[in-house]
ZAMARGU-4260 file (C-alpha; in steps of 0.2 Angstrom, whole numbers, plus 5000, padded with zeros to 4 digits):
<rodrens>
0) 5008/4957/5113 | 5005/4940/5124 | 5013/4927/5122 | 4996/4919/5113 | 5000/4934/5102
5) 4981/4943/5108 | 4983/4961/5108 | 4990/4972/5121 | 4977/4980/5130 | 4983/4982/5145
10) 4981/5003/5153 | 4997/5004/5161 | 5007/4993/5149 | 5022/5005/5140 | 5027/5000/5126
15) 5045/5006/5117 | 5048/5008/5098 | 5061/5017/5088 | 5065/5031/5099 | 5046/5033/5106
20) 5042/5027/5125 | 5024/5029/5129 | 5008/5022/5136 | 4997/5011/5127 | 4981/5013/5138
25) 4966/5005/5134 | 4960/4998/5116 | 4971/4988/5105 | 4987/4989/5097 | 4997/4980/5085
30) 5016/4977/5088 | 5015/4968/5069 | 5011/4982/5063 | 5029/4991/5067 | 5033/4992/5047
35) 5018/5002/5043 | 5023/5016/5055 | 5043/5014/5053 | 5038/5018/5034 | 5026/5034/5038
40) 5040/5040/5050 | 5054/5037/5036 | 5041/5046/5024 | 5040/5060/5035 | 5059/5063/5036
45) 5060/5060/5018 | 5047/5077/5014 | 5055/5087/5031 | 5073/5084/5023 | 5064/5092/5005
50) 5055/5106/5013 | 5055/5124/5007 | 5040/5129/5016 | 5031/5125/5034 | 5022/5107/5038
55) 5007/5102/5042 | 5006/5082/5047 | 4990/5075/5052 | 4986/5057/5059 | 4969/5057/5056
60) 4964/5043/5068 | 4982/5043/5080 | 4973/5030/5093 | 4989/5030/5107 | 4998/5046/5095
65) 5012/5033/5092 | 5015/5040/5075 | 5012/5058/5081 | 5027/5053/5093 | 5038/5045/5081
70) 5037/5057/5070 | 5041/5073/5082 | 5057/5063/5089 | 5062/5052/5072 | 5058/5061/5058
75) 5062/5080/5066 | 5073/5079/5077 | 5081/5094/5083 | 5074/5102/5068 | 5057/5103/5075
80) 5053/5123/5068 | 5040/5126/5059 | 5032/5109/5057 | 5014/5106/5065 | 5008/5088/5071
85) 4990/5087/5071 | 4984/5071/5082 | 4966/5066/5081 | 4956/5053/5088 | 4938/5050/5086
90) 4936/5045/5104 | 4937/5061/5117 | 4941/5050/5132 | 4959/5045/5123 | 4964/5062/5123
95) 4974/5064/5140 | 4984/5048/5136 | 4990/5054/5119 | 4993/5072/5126 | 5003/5062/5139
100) 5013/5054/5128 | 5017/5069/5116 | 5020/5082/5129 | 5039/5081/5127 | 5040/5085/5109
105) 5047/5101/5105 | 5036/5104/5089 | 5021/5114/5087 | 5005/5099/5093 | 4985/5100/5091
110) 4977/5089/5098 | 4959/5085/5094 | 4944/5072/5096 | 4932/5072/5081 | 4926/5063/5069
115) 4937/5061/5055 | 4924/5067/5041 | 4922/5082/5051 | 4939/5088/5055 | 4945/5087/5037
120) 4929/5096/5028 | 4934/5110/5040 | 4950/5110/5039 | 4945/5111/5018 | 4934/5124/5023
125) 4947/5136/5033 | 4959/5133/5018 | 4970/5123/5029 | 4978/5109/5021 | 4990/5098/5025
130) 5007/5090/5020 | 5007/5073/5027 | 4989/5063/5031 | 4990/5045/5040 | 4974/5036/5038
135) 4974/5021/5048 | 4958/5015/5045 | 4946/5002/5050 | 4937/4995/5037 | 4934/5002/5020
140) 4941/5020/5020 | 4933/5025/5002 | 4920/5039/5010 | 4936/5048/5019 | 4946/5048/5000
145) 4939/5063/4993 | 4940/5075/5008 | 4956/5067/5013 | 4963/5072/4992 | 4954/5090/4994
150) 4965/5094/5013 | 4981/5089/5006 | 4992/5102/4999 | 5000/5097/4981 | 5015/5089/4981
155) 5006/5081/5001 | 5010/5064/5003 | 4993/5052/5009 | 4999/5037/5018 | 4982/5023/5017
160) 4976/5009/5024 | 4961/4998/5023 | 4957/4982/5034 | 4941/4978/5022 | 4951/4964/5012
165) 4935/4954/5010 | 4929/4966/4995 | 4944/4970/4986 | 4950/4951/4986 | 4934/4945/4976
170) 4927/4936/4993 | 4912/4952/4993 | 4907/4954/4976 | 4891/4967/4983 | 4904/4975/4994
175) 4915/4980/4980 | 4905/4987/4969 | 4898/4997/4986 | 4915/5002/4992 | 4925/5004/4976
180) 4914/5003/4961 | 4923/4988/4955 | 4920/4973/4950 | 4931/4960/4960 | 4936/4943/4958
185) 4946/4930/4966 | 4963/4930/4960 | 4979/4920/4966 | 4989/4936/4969 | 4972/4941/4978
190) 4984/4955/4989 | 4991/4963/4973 | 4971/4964/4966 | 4964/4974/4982 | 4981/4985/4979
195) 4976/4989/4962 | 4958/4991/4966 | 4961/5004/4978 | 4976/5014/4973 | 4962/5016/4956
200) 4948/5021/4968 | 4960/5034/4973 | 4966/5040/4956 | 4948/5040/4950 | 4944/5051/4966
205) 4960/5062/4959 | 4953/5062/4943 | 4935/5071/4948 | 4946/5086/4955 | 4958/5090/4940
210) 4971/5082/4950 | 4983/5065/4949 | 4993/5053/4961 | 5009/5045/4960 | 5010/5027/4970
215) 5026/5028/4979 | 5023/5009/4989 | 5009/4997/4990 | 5011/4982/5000 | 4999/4971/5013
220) 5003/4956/5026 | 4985/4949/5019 | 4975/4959/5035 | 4977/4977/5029 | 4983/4984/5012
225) 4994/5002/5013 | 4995/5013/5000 | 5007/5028/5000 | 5002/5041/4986 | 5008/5058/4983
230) 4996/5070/4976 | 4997/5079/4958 | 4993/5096/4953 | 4988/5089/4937 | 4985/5074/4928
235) 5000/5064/4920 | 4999/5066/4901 | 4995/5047/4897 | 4988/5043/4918 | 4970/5037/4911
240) 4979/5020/4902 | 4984/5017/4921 | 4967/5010/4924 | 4960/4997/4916 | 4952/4977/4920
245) 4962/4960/4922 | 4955/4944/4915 | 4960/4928/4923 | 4953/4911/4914 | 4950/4899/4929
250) 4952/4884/4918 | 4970/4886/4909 | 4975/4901/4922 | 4978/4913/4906 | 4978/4933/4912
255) 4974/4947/4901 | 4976/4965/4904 | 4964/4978/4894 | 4967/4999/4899 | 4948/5006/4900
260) 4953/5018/4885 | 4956/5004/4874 | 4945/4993/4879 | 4939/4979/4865 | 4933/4960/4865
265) 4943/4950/4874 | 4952/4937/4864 | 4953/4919/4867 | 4962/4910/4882 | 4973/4896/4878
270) 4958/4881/4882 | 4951/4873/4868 | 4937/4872/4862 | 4931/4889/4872 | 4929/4882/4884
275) 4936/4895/4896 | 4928/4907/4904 | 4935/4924/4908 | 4935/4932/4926 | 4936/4951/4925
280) 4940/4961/4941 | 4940/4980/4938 | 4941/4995/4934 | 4957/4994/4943 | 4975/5001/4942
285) 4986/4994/4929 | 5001/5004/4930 | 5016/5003/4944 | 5013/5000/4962 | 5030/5008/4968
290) 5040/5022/4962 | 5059/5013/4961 | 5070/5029/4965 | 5060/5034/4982 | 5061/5017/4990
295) 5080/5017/4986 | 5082/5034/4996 | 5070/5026/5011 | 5082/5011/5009 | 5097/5025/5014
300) 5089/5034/5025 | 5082/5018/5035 | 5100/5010/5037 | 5109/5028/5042 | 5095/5030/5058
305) 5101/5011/5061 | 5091/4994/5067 | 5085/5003/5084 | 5072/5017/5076 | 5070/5005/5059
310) 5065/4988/5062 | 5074/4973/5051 | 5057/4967/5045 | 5053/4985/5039 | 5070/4987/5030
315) 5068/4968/5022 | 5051/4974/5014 | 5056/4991/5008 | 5071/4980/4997 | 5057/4967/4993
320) 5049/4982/4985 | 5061/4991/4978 | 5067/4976/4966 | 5049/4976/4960 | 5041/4990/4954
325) 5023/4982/4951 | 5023/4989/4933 | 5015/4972/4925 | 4997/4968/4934 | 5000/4951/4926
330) 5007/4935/4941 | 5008/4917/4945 | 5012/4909/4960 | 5025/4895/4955 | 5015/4882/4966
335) 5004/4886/4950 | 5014/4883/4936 | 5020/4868/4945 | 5001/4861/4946 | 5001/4865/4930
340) 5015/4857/4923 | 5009/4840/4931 | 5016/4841/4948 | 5034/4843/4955 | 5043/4855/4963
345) 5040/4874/4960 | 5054/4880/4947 | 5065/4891/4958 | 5059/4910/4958 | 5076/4920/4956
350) 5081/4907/4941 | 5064/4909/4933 | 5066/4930/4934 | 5083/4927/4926 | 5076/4915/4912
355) 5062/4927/4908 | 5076/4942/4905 | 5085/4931/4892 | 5072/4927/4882 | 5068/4947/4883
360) 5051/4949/4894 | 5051/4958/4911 | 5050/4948/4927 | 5053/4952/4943 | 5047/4940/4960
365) 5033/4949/4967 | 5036/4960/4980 | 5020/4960/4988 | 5015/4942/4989 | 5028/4929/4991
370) 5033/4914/4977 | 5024/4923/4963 | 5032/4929/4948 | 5025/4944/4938 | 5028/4944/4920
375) 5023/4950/4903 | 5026/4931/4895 | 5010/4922/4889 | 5006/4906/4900 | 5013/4895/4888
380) 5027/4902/4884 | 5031/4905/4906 | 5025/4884/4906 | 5039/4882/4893 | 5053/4891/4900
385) 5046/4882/4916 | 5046/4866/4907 | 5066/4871/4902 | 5072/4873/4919 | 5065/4855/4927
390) 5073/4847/4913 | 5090/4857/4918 | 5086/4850/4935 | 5085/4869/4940
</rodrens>
């Protein structure tokens, strides 16, 4: 990146991370974007270290192969045997870079140049599927979920992104209910929302085809929103509560939560006189956005390969997740409550969370956006125990 932080684009540029040395070539890149691929290279070591059978990866749209690369010399190793990487990139003329920078690896490699629609309906077609899909996508990436859900083998882990945060965020109303057949509104934890939307865009998608997912991370900078799933053989007994609307009231910043298989009237907010208004974005996810016990092993596994292959930034976000597992979809940022309260200072996040415990609701800061805490508590009763903590000078 230049020093005006622009893109590299330079053709002869090389570029080192983790234990990858390569070319960049022509067309962007993203340095900022390190944490995204440090965490598909420590999900691919996670499912090689697991494996019974032969592997199948697939980058779907590999642009330089980066993570083709890092995942042949970080995530196999020496133990390259029986594991395909399957590097595409829609553009042909990229080809001969990204053959130039994989042509050390000791794995099985195939490379290819189409049209990501294309490649996965015949590889669905020829029954071959895959363990691993990355999807770095531009845009929206809802018309690629469905194929993307029939290539990958059960058990396969999906590993999603999406720079359309315009829709999901509430700022394109028409382009939500396009792209992901939601209603979307604007919400203070607007990153958490386009989340939810899309891992329930997903899980619907599952749905059509007998089959379930299990988020294992969600998390966004505020330009694109990942999502690392794992595929299901079957539905989870109990998976179709999981989705459901949030209701914000913009007046007294009251938040409801309603599953879809339940759904009723929605009660009143805390304004008087009705007159509040609810804000309904949905039908999203409402159930966790990470699953606890995998984080803690990416945790591991990132400090054993060390600060050189696993960037600080990435290993800080993987604990930032870890210590939240997303499974309330209800959150205030604590400039909020402060405005709320009448001004003043935010009430300090970590002594909130611990407040919240001893009068028995969950709380946890918010791993994906930062100063917000998520909690099952009412607003007024979160504004009291607010309220409590100034007056302790806290």
């Amino acid at each position: 990146m230049a020093a005006d932080g622009t893109l590299l684009t330079s053709t002869d540029h090389h570029y080192r991370e983790g234990l990858a040395e390569f070319s960049l070539g022509p067309g962007f890149f993203r340095p900022e974007s390190r944490p995204a691929r440090d965490l598909s290279v420590l999900l691919a070591r996670h499912q090689k270290a697991r494996a019974t059978q032969p592997l199948r990866w697939l980058d779907l749209m590999a642009g330089c192969g980066i993570r083709a690369l890092r995942w042949g010399l970080e995530a196999l190793g020496s133990d390259a045997a029986e594991t395909e990487l399957w590097i595409n990139d829609g553009d042909p003329d990229r080809l001969p870079l990204i053959q130039s920078n994989v042509q050390a690896l000791g794995c099985s490699t195939r490379l290819s140049a189409e049209a990501a629609d294309l490649l996965l309906y015949r590889s669905i077609l020829q029954r071959q599927r895959f363990d691993f899909i990355d999807l770095d996508a531009f845009g929206a990436s809802g018309s690629l979920i469905q194929p993307v859900l029939q290539a990958l083998r059960f058990e396969g882990l999906l590993f999603l992104a999406s720079t359309d945060g315009r829709s999901p965020t509430g700022h394109d109303r028409v382009g939500a209910i396009r792209s992901l057949g939601a209603a979307a509104r604007v919400h203070p934890a607007s990153w958490e929302m386009a989340l939810r939307q899309q891992i329930g865009l997903v899980a619907r998608q599952a749905w059509l085809l007998g089959h379930g997912v299990q988020p294992l991370f969600s998390f966004s900078e505020g330009r694109t929103f990942r999502l690392a799933l794992r595929l299901l053989r079957q539905i989870p007994a109990g998976d179709e509560k999981k989705l459901g609307l949030v209701a914000r009231c913009e007046r007294c910043g009251a938040q409801r939560v309603q599953p879809l298989l339940k759904l009723s009237g929605w009660p009143a907010c805390h304004c008087l006189e009705g007159q509040g208004r609810w804000s309904i974005s949905g039908p999203l996810w409402i159930g966790p956005l990470q699953e606890e016990p995998l984080l803690q092993q990416l945790i591991a596994d990132a400090q054993d390969l060390g600060l050189q292959q696993i960037s600080p930034v990435t290993l800080r976000l993987l604990r930032r997740l870890q210590a939240d597992p997303g499974d309330c979809p209800t959150v205030w940022p604590t400039d909020e409550l402060a405005s709320r309260l009448g001004g003043g200072g935010p009430p300090a996040l970590g002594r909130l969370v611990q407040a919240l415990h001893a009068e028995g609701y969950r709380a946890s800061a918010s791993g994906v956006m930062p100063a917000q805490v998520r909690t099952d508590a009412e607003l007024p009763q979160l504004l009291q125990i607010c309220t409590s903590l100034r007056g302790e000078g806290i």
